[in-house]
C-alpha atoms as a printed R data frame, in Angstrom:
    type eleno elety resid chain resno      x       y       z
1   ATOM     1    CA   UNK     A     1 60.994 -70.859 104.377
2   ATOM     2    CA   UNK     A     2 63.372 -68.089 104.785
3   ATOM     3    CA   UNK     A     3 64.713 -64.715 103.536
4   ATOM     4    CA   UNK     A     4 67.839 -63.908 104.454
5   ATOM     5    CA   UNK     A     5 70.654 -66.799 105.323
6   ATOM     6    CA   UNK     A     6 73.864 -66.859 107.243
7   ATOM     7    CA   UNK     A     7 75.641 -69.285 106.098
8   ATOM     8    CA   UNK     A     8 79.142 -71.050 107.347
9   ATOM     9    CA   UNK     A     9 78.337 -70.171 110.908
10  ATOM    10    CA   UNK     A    10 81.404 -71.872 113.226
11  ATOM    11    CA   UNK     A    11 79.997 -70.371 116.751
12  ATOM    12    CA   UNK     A    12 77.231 -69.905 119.294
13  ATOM    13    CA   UNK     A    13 78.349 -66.180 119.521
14  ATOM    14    CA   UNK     A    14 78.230 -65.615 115.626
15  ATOM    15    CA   UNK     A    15 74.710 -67.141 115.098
16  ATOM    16    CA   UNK     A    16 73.861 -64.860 117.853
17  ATOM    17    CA   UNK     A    17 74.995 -62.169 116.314
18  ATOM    18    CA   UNK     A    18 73.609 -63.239 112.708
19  ATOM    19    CA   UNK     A    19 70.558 -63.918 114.801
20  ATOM    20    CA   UNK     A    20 70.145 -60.694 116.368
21  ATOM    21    CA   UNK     A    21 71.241 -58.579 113.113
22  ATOM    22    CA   UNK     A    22 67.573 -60.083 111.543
23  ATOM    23    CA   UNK     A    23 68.754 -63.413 109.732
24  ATOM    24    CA   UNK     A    24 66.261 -65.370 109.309
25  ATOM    25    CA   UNK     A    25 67.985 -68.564 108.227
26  ATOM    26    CA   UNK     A    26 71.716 -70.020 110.336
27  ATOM    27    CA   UNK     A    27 73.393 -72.359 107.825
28  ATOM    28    CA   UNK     A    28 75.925 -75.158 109.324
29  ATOM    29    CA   UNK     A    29 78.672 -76.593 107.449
30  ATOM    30    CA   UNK     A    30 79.173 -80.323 107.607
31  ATOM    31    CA   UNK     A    31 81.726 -80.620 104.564
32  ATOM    32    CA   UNK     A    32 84.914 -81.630 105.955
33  ATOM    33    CA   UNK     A    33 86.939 -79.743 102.918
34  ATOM    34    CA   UNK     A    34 85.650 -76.400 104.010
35  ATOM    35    CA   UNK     A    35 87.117 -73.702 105.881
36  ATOM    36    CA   UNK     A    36 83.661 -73.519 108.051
37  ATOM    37    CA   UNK     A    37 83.409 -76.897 108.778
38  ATOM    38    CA   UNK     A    38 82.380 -77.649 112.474
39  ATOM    39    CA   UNK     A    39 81.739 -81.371 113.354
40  ATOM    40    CA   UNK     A    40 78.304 -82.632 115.166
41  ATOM    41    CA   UNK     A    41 78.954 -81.528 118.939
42  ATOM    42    CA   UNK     A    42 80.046 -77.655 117.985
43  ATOM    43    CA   UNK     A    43 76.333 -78.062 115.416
44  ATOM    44    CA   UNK     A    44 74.161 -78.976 118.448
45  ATOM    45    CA   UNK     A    45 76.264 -76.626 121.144
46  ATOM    46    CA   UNK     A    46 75.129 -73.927 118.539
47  ATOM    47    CA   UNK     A    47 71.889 -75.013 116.907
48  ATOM    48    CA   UNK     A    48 70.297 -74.299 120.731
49  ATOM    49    CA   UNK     A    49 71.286 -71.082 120.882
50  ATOM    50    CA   UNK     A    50 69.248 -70.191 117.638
51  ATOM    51    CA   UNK     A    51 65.776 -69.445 118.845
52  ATOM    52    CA   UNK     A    52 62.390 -70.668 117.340
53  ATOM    53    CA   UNK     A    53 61.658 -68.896 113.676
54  ATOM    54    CA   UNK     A    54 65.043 -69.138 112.902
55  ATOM    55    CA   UNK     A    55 65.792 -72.126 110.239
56  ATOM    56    CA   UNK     A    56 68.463 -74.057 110.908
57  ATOM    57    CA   UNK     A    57 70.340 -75.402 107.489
58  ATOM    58    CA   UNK     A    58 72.795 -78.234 107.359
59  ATOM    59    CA   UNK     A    59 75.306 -77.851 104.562
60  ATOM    60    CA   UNK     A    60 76.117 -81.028 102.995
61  ATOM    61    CA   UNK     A    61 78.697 -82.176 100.226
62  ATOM    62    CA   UNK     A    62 78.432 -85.400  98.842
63  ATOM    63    CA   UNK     A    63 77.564 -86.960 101.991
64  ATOM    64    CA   UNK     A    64 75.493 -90.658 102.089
65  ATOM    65    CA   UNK     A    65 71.856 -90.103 102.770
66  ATOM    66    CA   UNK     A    66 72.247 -92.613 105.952
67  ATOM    67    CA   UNK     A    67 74.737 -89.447 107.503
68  ATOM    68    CA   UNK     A    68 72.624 -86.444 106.090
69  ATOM    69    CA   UNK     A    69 69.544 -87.990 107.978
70  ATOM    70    CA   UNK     A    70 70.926 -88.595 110.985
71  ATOM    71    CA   UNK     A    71 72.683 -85.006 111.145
72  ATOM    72    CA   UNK     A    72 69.634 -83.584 110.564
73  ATOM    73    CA   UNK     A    73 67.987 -85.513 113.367
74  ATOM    74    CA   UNK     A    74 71.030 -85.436 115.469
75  ATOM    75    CA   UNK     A    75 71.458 -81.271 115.336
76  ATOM    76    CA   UNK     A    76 68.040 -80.666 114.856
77  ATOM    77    CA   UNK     A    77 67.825 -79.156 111.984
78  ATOM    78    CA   UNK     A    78 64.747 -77.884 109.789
79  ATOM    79    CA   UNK     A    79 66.500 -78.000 106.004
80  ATOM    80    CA   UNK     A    80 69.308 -79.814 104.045
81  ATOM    81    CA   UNK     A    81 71.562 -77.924 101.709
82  ATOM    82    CA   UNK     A    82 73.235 -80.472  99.225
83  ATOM    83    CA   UNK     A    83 75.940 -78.352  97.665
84  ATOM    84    CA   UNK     A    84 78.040 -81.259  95.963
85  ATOM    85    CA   UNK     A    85 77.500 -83.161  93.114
86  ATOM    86    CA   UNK     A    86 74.645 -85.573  94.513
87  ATOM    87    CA   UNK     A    87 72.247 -86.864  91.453
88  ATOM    88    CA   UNK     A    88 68.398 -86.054  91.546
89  ATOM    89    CA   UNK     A    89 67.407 -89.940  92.467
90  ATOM    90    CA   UNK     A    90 69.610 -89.019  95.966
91  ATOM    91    CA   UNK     A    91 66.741 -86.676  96.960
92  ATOM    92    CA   UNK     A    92 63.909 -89.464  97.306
93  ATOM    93    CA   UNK     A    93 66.561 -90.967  99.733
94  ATOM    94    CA   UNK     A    94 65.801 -88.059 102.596
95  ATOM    95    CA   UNK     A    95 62.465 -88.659 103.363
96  ATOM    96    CA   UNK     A    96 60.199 -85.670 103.545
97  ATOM    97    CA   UNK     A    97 63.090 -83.264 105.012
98  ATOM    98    CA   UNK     A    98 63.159 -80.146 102.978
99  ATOM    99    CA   UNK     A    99 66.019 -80.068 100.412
100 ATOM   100    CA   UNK     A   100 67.857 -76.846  99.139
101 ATOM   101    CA   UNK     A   101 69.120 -78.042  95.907
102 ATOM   102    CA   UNK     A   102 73.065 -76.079  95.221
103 ATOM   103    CA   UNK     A   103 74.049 -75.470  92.080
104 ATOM   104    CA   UNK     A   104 77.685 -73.871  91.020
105 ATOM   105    CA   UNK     A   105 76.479 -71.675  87.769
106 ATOM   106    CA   UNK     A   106 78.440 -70.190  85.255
107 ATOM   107    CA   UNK     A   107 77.918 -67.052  83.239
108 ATOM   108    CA   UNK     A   108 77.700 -69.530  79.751
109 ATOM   109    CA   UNK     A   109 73.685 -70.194  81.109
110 ATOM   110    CA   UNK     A   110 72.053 -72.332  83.537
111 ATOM   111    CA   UNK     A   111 71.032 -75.412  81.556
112 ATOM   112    CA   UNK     A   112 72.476 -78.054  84.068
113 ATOM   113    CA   UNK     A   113 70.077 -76.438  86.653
114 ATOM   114    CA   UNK     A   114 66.993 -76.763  84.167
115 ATOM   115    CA   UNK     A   115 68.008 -80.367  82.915
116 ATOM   116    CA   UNK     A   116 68.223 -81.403  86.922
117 ATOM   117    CA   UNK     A   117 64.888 -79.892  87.948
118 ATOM   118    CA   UNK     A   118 63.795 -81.739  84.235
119 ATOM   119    CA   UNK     A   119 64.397 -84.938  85.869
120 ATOM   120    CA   UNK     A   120 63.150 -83.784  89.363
121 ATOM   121    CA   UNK     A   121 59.946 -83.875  88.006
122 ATOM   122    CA   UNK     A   122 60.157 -86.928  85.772
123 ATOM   123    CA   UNK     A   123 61.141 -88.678  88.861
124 ATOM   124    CA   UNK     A   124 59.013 -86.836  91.715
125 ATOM   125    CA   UNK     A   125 61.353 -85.683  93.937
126 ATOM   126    CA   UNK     A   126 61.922 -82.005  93.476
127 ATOM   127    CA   UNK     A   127 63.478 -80.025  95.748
128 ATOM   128    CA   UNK     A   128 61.723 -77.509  98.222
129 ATOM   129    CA   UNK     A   129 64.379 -74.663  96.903
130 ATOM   130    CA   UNK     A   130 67.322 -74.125  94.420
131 ATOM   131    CA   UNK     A   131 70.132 -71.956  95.934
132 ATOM   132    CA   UNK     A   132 72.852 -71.194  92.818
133 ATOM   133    CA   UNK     A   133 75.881 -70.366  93.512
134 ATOM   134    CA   UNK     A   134 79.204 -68.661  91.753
135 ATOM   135    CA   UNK     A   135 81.123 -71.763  89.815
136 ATOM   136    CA   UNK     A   136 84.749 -72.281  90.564
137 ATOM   137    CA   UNK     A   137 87.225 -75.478  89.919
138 ATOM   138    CA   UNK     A   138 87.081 -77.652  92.924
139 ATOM   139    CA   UNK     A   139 85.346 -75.724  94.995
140 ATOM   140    CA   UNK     A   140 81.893 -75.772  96.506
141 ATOM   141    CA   UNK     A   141 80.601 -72.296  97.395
142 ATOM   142    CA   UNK     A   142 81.674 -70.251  99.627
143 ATOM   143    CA   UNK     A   143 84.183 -68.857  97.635
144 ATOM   144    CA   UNK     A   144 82.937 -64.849  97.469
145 ATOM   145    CA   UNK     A   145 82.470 -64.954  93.459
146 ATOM   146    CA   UNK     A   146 79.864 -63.278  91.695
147 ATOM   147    CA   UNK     A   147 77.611 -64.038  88.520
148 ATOM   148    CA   UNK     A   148 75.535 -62.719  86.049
149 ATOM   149    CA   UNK     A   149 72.453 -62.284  88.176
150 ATOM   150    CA   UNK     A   150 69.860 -61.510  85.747
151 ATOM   151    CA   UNK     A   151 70.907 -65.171  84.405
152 ATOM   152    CA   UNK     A   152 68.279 -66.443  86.897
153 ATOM   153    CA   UNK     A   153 65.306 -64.328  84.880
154 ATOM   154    CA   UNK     A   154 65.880 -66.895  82.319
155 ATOM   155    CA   UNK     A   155 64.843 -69.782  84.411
156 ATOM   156    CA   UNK     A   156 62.268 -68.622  86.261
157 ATOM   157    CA   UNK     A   157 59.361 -70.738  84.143
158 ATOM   158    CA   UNK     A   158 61.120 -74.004  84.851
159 ATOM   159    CA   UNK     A   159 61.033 -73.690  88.973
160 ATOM   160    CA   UNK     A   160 57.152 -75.019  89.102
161 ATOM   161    CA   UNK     A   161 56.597 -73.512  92.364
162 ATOM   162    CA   UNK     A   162 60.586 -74.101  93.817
163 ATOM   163    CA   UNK     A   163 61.823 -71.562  95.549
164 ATOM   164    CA   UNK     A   164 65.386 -69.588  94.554
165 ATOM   165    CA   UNK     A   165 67.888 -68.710  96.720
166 ATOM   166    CA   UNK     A   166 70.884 -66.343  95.721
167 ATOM   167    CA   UNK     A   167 73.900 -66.929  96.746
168 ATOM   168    CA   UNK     A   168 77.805 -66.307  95.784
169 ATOM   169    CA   UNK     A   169 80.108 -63.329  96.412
170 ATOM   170    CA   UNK     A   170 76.600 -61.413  98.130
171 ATOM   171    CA   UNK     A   171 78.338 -58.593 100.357
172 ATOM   172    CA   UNK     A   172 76.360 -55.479 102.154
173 ATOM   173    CA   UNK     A   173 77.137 -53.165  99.062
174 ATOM   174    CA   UNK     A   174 76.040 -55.603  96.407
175 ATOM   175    CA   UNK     A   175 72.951 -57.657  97.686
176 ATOM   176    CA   UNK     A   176 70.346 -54.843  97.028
177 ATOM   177    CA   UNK     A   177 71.443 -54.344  93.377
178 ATOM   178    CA   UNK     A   178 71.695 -58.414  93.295
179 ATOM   179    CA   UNK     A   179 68.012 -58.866  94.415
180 ATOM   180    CA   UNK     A   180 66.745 -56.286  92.199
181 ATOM   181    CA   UNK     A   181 68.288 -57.864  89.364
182 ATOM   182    CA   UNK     A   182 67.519 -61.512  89.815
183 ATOM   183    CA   UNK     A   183 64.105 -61.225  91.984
184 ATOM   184    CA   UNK     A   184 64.537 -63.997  94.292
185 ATOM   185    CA   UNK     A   185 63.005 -65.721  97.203
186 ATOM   186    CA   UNK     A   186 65.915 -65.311  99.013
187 ATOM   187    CA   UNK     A   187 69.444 -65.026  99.740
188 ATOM   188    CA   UNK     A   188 72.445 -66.488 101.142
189 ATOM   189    CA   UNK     A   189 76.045 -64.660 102.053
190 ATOM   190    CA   UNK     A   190 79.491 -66.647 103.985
191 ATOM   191    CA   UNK     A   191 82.202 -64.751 103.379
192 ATOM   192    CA   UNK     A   192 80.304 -61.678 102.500
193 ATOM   193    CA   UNK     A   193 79.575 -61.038 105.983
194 ATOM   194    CA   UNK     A   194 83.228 -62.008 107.624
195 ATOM   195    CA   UNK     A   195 86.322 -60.281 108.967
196 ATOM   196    CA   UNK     A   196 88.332 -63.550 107.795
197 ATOM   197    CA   UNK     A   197 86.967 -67.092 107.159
198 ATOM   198    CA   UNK     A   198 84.820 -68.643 109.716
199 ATOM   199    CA   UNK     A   199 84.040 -65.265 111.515
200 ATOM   200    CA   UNK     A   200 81.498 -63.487 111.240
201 ATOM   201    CA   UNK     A   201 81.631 -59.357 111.372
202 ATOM   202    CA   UNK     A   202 78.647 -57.404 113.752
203 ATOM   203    CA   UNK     A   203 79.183 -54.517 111.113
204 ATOM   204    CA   UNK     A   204 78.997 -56.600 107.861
205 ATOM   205    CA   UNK     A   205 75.987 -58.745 109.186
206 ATOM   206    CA   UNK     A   206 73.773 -55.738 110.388
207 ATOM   207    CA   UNK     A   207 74.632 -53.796 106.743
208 ATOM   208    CA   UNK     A   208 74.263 -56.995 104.446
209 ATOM   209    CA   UNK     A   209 70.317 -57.835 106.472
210 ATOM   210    CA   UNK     A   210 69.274 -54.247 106.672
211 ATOM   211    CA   UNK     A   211 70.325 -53.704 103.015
212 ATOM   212    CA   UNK     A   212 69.060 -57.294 101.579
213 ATOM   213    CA   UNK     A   213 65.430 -56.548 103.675
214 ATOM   214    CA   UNK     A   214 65.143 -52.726 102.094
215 ATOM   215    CA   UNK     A   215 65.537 -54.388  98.538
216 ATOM   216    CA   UNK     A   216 62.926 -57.225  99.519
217 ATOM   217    CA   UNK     A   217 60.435 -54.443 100.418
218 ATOM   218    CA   UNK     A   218 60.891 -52.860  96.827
219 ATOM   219    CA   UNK     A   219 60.138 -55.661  95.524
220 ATOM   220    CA   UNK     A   220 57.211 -56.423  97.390
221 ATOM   221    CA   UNK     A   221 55.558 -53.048  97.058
């Protein structure tokens, strides 16, 4: 799907520059408790500025399946993000719209990811990607924490074709080292990539591509 997401985009003129630094990926935030929030209006007044091959993500938290669909018609976007603490049943209730499964991981292990993709597949629904994220109390991403990576080399039997996304605390100095150690699909950096929250830095987003894409080719030779 994609490589390389900017996530918590709030403007036209950031997900230009995001777009024009080599994302691949523009994520939207939708969850009202967030500093990057932006409401329906601002996600269409910015989803058209994104041009074609870029994926446009909806971030959702918690939200009923009736609103997540008709955001994701109403934007236009191409994937859902469910970041909150929606139950694997909730999935069957988007239709065939890809899903990006969030999960908040701590460094104890990643069984709650493994015992959700457990009943993914008991109940045919699984999602088209798993992003994990940096756990915190209360909070739902975007919170520029960090993990053990290499936790992820423990699950990688149990994704059955998903992809994996990293995500939490991923900056322009760490991401390389991050997708050396956890081999993922892809990656996903907010705050990483921001002067201050909800804007995004020309500097910090050229760096954090350049260096994520380098690591990616790496990997792939």
């Amino acid at each position: 799907m994609f490589r390389i997401k900017i996530c918590g985009v709030t403007n036209s003129d950031d997900a230009k520059k995001a777009c024009a630094a080599g994302a691949d990926a523009i994520g939207l935030n939708f969850y009202e408790g967030s500093q990057r929030f932006i409401d329906i209006e601002t996600a269409k007044q910015i989803a058209v500025t994104i041009p074609r091959g870029v994926i446009r993500v909806g971030v959702f938290v918690n939200a009923s399946a009736g609103d997540v669909c008709r955001t994701f018609d109403t934007v236009g976007l191409e994937a859902i993000q469910l970041h909150g603490d929606e139950p694997p049943p909730f999935l069957s209730l988007l239709g065939k719209r890809p899903v990006i499964r969030a999960f908040r991981c701590r460094d104890s292990g990643l069984d709650e990811v493994q015992d959700y993709l457990a009943k993914c597949v008991d109940l045919q629904c699984m999602p088209h990607s798993v992003l994990t994220d940096a756990y915190y109390p209360g909070q739902y991403g975007g919170t520029g924490r960090v993990f053990d990576w290499k936790l992820l080399n423990t699950m990688r039997a149990d994704l059955d074709g998903v992809r994996l996304i990293l995500a939490g605390g991923l900056t322009p100095e760490n991401v390389a080292d991050a997708i050396v150690a956890s081999r993922p699909h892809a990656v996903d950096t907010a705050s990483g990539v921001e002067s201050e929250a909800g804007v995004k830095d020309p500097d910090r987003l050229f760096r954090f591509v350049s260096n994520a894409k380098s690591a990616f080719a790496s990997l792939d030779n």
